[in-house]
N, C-alpha and C positions, 0 to 999 in steps of 0.2 A: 527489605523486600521493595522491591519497584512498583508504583502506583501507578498505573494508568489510566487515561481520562476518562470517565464515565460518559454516558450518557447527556447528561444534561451540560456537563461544563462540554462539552464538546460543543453542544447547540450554541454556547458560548464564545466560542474560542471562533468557530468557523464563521465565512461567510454561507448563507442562506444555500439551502440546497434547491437550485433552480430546476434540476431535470424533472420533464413533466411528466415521468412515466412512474411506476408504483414499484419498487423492488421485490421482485418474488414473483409477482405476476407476469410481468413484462420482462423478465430479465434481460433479454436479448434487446430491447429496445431501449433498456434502461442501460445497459453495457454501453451499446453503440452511440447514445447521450455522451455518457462520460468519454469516452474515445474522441470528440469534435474537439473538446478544449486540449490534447496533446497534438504534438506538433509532428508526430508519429505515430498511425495506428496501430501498425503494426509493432514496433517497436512498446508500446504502451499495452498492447496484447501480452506482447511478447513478456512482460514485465511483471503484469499482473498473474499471468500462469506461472512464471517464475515464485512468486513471494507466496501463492497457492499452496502450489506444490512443497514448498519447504515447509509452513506450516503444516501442512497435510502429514508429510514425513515426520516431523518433529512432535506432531499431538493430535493426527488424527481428526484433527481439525482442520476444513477451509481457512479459516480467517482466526488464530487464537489471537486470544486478548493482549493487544501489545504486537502484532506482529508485526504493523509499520516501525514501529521505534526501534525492537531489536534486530529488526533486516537493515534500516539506516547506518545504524553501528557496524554492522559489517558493509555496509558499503562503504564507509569512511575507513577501513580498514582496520578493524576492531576483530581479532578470530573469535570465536565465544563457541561456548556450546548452551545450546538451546534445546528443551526436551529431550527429546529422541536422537538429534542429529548435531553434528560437529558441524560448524558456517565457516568452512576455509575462504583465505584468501583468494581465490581464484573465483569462488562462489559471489564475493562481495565486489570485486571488479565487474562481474559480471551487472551487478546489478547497479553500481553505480556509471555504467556505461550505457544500459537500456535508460537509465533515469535521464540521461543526459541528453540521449537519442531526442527522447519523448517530451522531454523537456517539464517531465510532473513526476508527483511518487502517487499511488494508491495508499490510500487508508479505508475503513472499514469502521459507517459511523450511519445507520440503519441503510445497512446495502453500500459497497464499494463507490467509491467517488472519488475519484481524476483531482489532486491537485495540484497547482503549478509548483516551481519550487521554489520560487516566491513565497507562494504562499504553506508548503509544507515544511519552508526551515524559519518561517513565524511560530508555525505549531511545534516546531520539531522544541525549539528552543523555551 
């Protein structure tokens, strides 16, 4: 079974979460925060409703646990099935082409946060 980073070792692993808005309250401010650091908003929208949405399909969930690392895998060109849904290849271009756009991946570590890909193939690895 696949481990994914908890809570704390994430506080760990990442740099500092600088957005100065509160997740859950502010979402929409807290959204648009994370959006300044991509290099494409729209593209970086486009992205984050993407990896949503499959989770959503796949477990009913926003954001299931792990959903950055096994949307990565398919964007690296990994087919898999996950939950509920089959991650074809066309699915996983798709998404390594928005990451590219955008120039960051989302992950999901209290409230979604934009990182570069820099710094999400630090984490990724």
């Amino acid at each position: 079974m696949v481990k994914f980073p908890s809570d704390e070792e994430y506080d760990k692993l990442l740099p500092p979460n600088n957005n100065p808005y509160k997740w859950g309250y502010q979402e929409d401010e807290y959204i648009n925060f994370e959006y300044q650091k991509s290099r494409s908003h729209e593209s970086a929208q486009e992205l984050l409703d993407l990896m949503t949405s499959i989770s959503t399909e796949a477990w009913f969930a926003g954001w299931m646990n792990g959903t950055e690392f096994v949307l990565w895998d398919a964007a690296l060109g990994k087919q898999l099935e996950w939950g509920g849904v089959f991650i074809d290849q066309k699915t996983g271009e798709k998404l390594k082409s928005l990451s590219d756009s955008c120039g960051g991946w989302w992950i999901y570590h209290r409230g979604e946060r934009f990182l570069s890909l820099e710094e999400w193939q630090n984490l990724y690895e």
